[in-house]
C-alpha positions as CSV (number, residue, x, y, z in Angstrom):
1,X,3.4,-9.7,12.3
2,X,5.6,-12.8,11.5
3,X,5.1,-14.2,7.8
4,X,7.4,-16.9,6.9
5,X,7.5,-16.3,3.0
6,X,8.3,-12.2,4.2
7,X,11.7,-11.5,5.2
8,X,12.9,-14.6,6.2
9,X,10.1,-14.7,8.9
10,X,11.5,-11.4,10.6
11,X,8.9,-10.5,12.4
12,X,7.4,-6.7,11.0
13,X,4.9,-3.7,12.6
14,X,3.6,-1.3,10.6
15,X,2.6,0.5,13.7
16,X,5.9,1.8,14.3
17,X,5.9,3.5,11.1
18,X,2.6,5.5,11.1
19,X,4.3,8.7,12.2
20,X,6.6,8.5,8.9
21,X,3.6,6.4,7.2
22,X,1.5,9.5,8.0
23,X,3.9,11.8,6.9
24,X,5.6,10.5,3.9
25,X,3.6,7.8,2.5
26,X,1.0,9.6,0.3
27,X,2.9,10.1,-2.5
28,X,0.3,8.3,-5.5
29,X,0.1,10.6,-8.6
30,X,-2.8,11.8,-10.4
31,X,-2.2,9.2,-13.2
32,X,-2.7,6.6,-10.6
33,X,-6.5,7.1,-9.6
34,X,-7.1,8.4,-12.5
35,X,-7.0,4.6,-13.8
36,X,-8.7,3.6,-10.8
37,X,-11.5,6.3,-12.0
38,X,-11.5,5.5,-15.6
39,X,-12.6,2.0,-14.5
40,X,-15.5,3.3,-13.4
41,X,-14.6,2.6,-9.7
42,X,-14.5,4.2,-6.4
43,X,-16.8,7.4,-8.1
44,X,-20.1,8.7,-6.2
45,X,-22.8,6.2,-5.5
46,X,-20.3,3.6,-4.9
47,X,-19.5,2.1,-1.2
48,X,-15.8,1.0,-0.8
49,X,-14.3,-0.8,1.7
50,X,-10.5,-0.5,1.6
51,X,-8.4,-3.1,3.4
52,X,-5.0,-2.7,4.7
53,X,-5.8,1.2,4.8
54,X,-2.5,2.4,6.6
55,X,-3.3,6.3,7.2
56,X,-6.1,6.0,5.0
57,X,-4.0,7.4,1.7
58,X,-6.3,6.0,-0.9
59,X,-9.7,6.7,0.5
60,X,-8.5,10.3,1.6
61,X,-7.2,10.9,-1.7
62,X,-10.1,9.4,-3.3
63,X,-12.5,11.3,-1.1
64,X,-13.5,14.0,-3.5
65,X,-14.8,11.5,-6.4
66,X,-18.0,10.7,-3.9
67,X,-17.8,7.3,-3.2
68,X,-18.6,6.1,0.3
69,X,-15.5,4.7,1.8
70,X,-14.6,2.3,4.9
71,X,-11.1,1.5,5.9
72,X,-9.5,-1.1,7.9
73,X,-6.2,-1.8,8.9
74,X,-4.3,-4.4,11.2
75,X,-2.5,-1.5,13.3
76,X,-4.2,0.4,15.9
77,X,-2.0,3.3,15.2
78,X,-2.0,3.2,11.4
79,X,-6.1,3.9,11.9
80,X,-5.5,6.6,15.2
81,X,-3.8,8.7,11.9
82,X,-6.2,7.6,9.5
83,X,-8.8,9.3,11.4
84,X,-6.8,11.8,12.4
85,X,-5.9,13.0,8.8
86,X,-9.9,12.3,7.7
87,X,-11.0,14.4,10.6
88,X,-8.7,17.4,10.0
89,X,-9.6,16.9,6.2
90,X,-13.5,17.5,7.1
91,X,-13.7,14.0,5.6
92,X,-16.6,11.3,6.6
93,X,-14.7,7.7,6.3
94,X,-15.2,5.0,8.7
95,X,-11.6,3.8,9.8
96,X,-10.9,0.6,12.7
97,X,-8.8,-1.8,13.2
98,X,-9.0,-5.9,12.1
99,X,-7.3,-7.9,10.8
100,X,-8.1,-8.5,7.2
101,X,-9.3,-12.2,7.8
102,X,-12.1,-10.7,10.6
103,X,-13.3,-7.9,8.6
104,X,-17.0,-8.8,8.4
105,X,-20.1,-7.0,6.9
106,X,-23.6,-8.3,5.7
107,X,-23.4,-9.7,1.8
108,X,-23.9,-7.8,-0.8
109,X,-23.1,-4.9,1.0
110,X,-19.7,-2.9,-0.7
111,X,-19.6,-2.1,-4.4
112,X,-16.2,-2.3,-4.5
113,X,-13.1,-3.9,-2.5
114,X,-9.6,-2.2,-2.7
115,X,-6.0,-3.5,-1.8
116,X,-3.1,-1.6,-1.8
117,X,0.3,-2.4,-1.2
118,X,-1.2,-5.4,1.0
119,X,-2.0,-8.5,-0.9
120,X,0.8,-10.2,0.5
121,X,-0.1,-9.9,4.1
122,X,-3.7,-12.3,3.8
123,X,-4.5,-15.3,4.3
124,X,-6.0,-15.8,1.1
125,X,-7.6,-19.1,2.2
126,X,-10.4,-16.8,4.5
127,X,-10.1,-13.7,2.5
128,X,-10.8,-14.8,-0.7
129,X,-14.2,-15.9,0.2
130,X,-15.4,-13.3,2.9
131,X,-14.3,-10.5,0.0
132,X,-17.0,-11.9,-2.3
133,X,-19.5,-12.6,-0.1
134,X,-19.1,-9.3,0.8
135,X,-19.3,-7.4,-2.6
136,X,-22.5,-6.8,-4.5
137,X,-23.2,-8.8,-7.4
138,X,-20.6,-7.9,-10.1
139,X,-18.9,-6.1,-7.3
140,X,-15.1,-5.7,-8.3
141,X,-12.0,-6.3,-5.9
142,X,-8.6,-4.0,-7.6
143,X,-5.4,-4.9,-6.1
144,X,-3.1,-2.0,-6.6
145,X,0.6,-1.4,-6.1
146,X,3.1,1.3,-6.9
147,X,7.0,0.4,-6.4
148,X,10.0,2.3,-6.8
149,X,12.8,1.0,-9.7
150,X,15.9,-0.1,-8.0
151,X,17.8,-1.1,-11.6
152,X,16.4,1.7,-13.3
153,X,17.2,4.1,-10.5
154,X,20.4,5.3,-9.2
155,X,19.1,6.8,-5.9
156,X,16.5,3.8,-5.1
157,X,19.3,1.2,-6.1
158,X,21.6,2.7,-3.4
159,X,18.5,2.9,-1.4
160,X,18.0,-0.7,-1.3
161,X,22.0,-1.0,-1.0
162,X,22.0,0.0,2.8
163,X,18.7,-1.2,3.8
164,X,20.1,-4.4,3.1
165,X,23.4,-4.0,4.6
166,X,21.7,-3.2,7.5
167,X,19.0,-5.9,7.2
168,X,19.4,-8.4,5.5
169,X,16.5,-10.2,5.8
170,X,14.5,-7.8,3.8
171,X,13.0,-9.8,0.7
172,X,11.1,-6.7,-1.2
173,X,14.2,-5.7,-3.3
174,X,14.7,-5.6,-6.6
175,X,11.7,-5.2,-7.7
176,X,10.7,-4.9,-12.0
177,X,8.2,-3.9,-14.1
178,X,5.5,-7.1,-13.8
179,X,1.9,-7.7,-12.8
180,X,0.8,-7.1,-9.5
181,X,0.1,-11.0,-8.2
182,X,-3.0,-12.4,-8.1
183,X,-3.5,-15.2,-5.4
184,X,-4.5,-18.3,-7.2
185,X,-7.7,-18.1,-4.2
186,X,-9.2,-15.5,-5.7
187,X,-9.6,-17.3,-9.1
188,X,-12.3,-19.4,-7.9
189,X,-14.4,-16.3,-6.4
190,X,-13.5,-13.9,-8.9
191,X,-13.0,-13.2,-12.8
192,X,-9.4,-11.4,-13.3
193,X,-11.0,-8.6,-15.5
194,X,-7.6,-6.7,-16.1
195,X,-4.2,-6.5,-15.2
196,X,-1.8,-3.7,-16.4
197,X,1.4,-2.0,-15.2
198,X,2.5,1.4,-16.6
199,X,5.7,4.2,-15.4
200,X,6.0,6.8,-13.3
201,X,8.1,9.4,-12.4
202,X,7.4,10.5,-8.5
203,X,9.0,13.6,-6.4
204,X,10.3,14.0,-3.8
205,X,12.9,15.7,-1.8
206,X,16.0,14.5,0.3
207,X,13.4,14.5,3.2
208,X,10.5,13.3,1.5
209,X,12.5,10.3,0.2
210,X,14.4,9.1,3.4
211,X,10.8,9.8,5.4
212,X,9.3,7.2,2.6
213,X,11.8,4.6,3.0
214,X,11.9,4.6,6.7
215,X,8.3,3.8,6.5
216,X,8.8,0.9,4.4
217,X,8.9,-2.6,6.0
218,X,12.9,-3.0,5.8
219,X,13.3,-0.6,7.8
220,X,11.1,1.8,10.2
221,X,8.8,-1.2,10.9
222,X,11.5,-3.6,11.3
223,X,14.5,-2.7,12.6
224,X,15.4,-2.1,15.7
225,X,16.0,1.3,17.2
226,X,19.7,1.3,17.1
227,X,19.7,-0.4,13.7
228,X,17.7,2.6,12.3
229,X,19.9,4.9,14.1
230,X,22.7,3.3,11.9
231,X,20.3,3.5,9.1
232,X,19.1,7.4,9.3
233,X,22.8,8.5,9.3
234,X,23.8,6.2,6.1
235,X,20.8,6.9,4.2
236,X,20.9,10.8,4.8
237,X,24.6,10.7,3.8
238,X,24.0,8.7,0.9
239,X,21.5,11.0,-0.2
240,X,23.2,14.2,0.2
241,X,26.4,12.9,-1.8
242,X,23.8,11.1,-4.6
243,X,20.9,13.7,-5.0
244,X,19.9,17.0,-5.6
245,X,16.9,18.5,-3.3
246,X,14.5,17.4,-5.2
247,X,14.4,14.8,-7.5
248,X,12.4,12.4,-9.5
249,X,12.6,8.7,-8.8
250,X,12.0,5.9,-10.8
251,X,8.3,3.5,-10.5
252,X,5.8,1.5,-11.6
253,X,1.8,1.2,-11.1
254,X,0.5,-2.1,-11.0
255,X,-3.2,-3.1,-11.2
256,X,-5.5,-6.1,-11.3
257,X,-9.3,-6.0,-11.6
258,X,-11.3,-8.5,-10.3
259,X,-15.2,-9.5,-10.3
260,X,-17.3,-11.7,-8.3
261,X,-18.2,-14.5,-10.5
262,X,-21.7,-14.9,-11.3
């Protein structure tokens, strides 16, 4: 996937991740869907489709609560471990591969419409308008996102220090406390019902931490093999001079809720 506005148009494939996405990626805490939950959203009776699914993380997680969940996902191999994972779970979620502009069901058919740690990747043009159409009426679309603290946190700062020594072309540092962003397209489909941000503390280990980076765009689906070479050595040294076994590390939820206009 080439994006211009993303990493200086380095071109990016989640696919060579999903082993590490698999692996290392489902790290949301409880606090997280329980705000999803306390919405009212993505509970039993409910049918969900969630785009940009990766291994399926979210409706996995979510599984237990009841709702009825679809996910899609631009990378063939993010949805072979998707299913994989579901399967092994004893889960029943429908998982394939589409881009999120071809993703097409009958109107009115989903309840709800999740997004997480995707929004950039649309073309909000399409996708703005084939959501709605294909929510309910009143059906909401929640963008979520959950980001580590790179000035608030020693370990994620130095983090992002070799990534971008590495590569610089990576433009998701630095991130800060603020809304999750809202394409201006989906004010004209949808009412912006909420939008909030709150901390987190998540753990991990030496392992789970490195794991969770390579699997992050910068790196494991960007680089190439003897840049992540490089990268795997630096980043294990850092973290054995920098952290303890297990430690916390510094982040932030961030949520918008959206409805289909009447």
């Amino acid at each position: 996937m080439i994006i211009q506005d993303i990493d200086k148009g380095k071109a990016f494939d989640w696919g060579k991740t999903s082993s590490d996405y698999a692996k290392y990626r489902d790290i949301y805490p409880q606090e997280f869907y329980d705000y999803v939950l306390n919405l009212g959203l993505c509970r039993e009776g409910q049918k969900v489709l969630d785009i940009g699914t990766g291994t399926g993380v979210l409706p996995r997680d979510m599984y237990r609560y009841g709702a009825n969940w679809t996910g899609t996902d631009i990378a063939e191999n993010q949805i072979e471990q998707a299913k994989r994972l579901a399967q092994e779970a004893g889960m029943n979620i429908e998982f394939f591969a589409s881009k999120a502009e071809e993703v097409d069901f009958p109107e009115n058919t989903f309840d709800v419409i999740t997004a997480c740690q995707c929004i950039w990747y649309f073309d909000h043009n399409i996708t703005a308008q084939s959501f709605a159409k294909m929510l309910k009426p009143g059906g909401k679309f929640l963008i979520l996102y959950m980001g580590w603290l790179p000035y608030e946190d020693p370990v994620a700062g130095k983090s992002e220090e070799i990534i971008l020594r590495i590569n610089p072309s990576w433009t998701a540092y630095g991130d800060t406390v603020k809304p999750v962003w809202v394409p201006d397209q989906y004010l004209t489909n949808f009412d912006l019902l909420t939008q909030e941000q709150f901390r987190v503390d998540i753990p991990f280990t030496r392992e789970g931490w490195h794991g969770r980076m390579r699997a992050c765009r910068g790196v494991g689906a960007s680089m190439s093999p003897a840049d992540l070479e490089v990268w795997d050595k630096e980043h294990m040294e850092m973290l054995r001079e920098n952290a303890e076994e297990s430690f916390m590390v510094k982040h932030y939820v961030s949520i918008a809720q959206l409805q289909v206009k009447k």
